[in-house]
C-alpha positions as CSV (number, residue, x, y, z in Angstrom):
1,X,39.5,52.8,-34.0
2,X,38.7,53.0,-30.3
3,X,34.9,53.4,-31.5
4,X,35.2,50.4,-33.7
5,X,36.1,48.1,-30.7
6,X,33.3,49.6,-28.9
7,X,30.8,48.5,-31.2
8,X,32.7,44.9,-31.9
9,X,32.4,44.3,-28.1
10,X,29.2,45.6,-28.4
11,X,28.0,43.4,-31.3
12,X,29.1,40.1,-29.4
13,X,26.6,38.9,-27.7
14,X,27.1,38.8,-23.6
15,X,27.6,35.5,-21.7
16,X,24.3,34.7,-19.6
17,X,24.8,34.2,-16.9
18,X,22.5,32.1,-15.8
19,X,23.8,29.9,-18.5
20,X,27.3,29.9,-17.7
21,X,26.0,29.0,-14.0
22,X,24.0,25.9,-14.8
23,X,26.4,24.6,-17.1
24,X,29.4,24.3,-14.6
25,X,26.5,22.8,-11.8
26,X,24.1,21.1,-14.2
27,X,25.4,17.2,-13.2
28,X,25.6,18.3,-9.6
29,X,21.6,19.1,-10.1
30,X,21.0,16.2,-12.0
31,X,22.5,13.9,-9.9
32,X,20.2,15.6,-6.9
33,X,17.3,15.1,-8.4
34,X,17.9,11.2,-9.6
35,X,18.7,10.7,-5.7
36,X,15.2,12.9,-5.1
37,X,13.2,10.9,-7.4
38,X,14.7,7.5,-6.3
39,X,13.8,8.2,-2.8
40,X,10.3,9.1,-3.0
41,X,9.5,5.8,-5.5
42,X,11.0,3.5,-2.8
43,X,8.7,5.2,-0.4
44,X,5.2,5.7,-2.7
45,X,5.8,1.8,-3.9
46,X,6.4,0.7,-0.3
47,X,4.3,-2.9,0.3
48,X,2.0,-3.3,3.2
49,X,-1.0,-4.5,4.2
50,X,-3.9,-2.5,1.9
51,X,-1.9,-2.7,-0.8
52,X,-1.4,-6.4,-0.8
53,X,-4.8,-7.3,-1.2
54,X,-6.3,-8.0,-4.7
55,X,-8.5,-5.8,-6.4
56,X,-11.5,-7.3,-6.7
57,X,-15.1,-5.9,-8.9
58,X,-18.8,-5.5,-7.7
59,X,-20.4,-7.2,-5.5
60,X,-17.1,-9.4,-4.6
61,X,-15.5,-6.3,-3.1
62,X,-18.4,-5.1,-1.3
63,X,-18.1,-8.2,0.7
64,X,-14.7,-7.4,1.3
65,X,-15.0,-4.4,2.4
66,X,-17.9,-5.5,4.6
67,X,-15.7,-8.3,6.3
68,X,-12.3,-5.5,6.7
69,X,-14.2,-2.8,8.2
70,X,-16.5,-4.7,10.6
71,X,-16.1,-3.5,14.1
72,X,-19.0,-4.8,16.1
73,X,-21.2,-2.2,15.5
74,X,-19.2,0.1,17.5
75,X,-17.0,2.3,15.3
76,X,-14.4,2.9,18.2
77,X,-13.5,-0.1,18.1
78,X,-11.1,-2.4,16.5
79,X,-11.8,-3.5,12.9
80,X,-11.3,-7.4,11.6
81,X,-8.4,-5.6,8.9
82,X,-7.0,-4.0,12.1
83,X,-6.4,-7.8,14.1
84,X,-5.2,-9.1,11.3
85,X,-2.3,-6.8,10.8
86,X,-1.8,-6.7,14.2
87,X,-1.4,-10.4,14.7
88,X,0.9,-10.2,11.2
89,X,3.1,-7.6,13.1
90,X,2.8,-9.2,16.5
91,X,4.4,-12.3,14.4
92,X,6.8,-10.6,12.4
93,X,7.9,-8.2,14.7
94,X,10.6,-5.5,13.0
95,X,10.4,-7.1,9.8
96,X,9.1,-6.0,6.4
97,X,7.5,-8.9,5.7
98,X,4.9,-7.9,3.1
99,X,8.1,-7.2,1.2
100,X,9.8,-10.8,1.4
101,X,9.8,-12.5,-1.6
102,X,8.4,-15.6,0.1
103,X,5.6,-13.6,1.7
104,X,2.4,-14.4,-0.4
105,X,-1.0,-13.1,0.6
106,X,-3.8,-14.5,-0.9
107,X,-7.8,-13.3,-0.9
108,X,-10.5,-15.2,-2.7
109,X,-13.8,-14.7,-2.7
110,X,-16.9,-16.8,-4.1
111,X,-20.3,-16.7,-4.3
112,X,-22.4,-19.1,-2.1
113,X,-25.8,-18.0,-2.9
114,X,-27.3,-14.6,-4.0
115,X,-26.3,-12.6,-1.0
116,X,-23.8,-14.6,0.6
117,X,-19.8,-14.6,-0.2
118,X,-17.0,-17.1,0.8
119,X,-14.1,-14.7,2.0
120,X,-10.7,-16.8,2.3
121,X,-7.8,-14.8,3.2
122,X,-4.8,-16.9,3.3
123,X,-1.1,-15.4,4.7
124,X,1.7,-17.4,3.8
125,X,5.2,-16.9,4.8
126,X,8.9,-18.3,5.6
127,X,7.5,-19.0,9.0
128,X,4.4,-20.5,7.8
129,X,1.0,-19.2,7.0
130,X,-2.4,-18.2,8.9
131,X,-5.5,-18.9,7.4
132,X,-9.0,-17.0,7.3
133,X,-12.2,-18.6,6.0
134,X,-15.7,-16.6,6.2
135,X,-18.9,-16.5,5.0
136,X,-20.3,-13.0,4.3
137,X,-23.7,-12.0,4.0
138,X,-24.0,-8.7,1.8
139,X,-27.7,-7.9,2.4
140,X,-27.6,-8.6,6.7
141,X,-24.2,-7.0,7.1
142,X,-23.0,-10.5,9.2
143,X,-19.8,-12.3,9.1
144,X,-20.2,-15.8,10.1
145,X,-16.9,-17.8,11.3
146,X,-15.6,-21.1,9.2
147,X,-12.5,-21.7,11.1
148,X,-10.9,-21.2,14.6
149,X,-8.5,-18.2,13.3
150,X,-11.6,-16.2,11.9
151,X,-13.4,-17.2,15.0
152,X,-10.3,-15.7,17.2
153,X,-10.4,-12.4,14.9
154,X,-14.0,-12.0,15.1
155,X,-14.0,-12.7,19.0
156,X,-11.2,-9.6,19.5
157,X,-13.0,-7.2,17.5
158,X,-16.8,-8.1,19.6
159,X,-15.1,-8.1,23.0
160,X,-12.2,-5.5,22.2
């Protein structure tokens, strides 16, 4: 009789425990990684600047690239994307204003003739809106100046 309990208890099949562990904790883990996962898409779908820009195809994007990344011809200097974020953030100091639902930032861009683009970059807000108008030339590299405001940004990046 004593052998036939043996091999009864034997026969049954042990309780992992690994198992038995992750059943008692397995909301508790859950739960962690929810909060984990919540987290990290507030902070990847984050608004700013970059990513509130359009964008754009061919030749139309080369021109905007060409305008943000213009620096003078000196690279240690301050790009035309880099004064406009900085006169955003000098007007909206400790706010996140890219993510108010009022905040509207529009970019068009049109052809004026075979190697020249219109850039418009309008920033609209609660507080009310600045407005960038250039002309881009694709084949020259040069960013010519259609309103005061573009003339202001241009003027900090040449003498920055």
């Amino acid at each position: 009789m004593v052998k036939d309990k043996k091999k009864i208890d034997e026969e049954k099949p042990k309780k992992s425990g690994l198992k038995a562990f992750l059943k008692k904790r397995a909301p508790f883990y859950l739960a962690a990684i929810a909060l984990i996962a919540i987290s990290a898409q507030s902070v990847l779908s984050e608004k700013n600047f970059e990513n509130s820009l359009p964008e754009l195809s061919g030749e139309e994007q080369r021109a905007v690239d060409i305008l943000m990344n213009y620096n003078a011809g000196v690279e240690s200097k301050l790009t035309v994307k880099e004064v406009i974020k900085n006169q955003i953030d000098e007007e909206y100091p400790d706010e996140k204003i890219y993510e108010h639902k009022k905040t509207v930032l529009d970019l068009n861009v049109t052809n004026v003739n075979s190697d020249e683009y219109n850039v418009i970059l309008n920033f609209k807000s609660y507080k009310g809106e600045m407005n960038f108008d250039w002309n881009v030339n694709v084949d020259t590299n040069t960013i010519t100046s259609n309103n005061p405001e573009s003339k202001h940004v241009i003027d900090v990046v040449t003498f920055s």
